[in-house]
N, C-alpha and C positions, 0 to 999 in steps of 0.2 A: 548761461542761456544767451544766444543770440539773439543780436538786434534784428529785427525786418529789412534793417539797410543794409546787412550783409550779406546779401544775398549771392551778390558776385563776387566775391572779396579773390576770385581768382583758385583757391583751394581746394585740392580734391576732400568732396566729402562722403565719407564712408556713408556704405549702403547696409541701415540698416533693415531691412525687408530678407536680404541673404539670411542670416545667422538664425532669425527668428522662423522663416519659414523651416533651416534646419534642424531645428531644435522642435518646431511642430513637425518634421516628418519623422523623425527621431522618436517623437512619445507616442506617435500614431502606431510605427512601425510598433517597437517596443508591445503597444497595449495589442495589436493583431498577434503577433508571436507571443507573448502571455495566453491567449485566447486557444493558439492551436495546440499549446504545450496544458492548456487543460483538458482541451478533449480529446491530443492523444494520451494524456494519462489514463482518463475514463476510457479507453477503449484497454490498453495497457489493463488495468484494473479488473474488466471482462476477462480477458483473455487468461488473467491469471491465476480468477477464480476456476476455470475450466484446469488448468495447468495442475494445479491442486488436484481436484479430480481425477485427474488423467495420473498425477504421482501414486495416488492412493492404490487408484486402481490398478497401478504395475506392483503394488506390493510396498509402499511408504509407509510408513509407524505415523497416525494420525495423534496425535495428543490435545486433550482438551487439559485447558492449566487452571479453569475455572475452581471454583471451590466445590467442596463435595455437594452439597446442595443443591445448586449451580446444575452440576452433573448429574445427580441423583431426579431432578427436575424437566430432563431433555440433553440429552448431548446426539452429534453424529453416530450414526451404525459405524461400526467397528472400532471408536478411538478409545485409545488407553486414558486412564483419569490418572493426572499427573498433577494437582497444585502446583502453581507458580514458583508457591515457597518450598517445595521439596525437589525441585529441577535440577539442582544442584547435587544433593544427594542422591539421587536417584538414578541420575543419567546414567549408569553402567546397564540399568536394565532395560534400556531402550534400544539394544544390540548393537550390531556396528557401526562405527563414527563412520562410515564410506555412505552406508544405507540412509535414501532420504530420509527427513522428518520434515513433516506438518504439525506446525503449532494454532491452536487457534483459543481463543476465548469468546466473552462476551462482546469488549466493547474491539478491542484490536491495542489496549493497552498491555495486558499484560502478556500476551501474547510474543509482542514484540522485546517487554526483557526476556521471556522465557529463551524467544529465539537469539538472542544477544549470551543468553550464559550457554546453550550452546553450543553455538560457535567459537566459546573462551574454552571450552570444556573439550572444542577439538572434533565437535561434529560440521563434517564439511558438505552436505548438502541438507540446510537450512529454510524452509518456507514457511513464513508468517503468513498465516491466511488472512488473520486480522479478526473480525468480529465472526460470531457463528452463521448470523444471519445473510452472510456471504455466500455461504456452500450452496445455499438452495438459486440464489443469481446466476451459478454457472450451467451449461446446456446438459450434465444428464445426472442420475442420481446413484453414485456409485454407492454401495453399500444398502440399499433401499430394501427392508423388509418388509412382512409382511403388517409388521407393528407400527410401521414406520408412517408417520402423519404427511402428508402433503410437502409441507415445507422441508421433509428431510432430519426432521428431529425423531425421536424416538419416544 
């Protein structure tokens, strides 16, 4: 610690106001760019629940990985019921590994291994929808019957 008498002692002294002001524009910048990269996700996110949609409706293999329950409970108009834990064995009956697939469940857990074995399994156009409660967020209601309740369940 310096004395008060040294005030002039002759010696350059580091400015420290530089480093600190860059180190506050630094976490500022940082915390605004955090900020835009969450709501272009959320827009991302929109867009992808549509995209879903938009696959199914050109002719996608919809799968719900939910449990039979689960399914037997409400699932989308036209997805095949495929258990999480039969994904594996199963996959030859979900047609060509070219041809999309949409996976979706309840919460967007199982979904997303469903869509991970997959893609080990050598199917190359992949879409996790994530939770079911998605499908109804995107703008139109592909598959909609006449049984079909508001939200897009059945």
């Amino acid at each position: 610690m310096r004395n008060r008498d040294d005030k002039n002692d002759g010696e350059a002294k580091p400015n420290l106001g530089a480093p600190r002001r860059r180190a506050l524009f630094a976490i500022a910048f940082a915390f605004v760019a955090g900020g835009f990269g969450l709501w272009e996700g959320g827009q991302r996110s929109a867009s992808a629940h549509a995209e879903a949609q938009r696959l199914v409706a050109a002719g996608a293999t919809l799968i719900d990985v939910r449990t039979t329950q689960e399914f037997e409970a409400g699932h989308i108009p036209g997805a095949v019921h495929v258990p999480v834990h039969e994904i594996e064995a199963r996959a030859h009956e979900l047609g060509p590994k070219t041809r999309p697939v949409v996976v979706y469940c309840r919460s967007g857990n199982r979904s997303a291994r469903a869509a991970r074995m997959l893609r080990a399994r050598g199917f190359t156009e992949v879409f996790d929808l994530g939770a079911m409660s998605r499908w109804s967020q995107g703008t139109s209601s592909v598959g909609e019957t006449e049984t079909t309740r508001r939200d897009g369940v059945q």
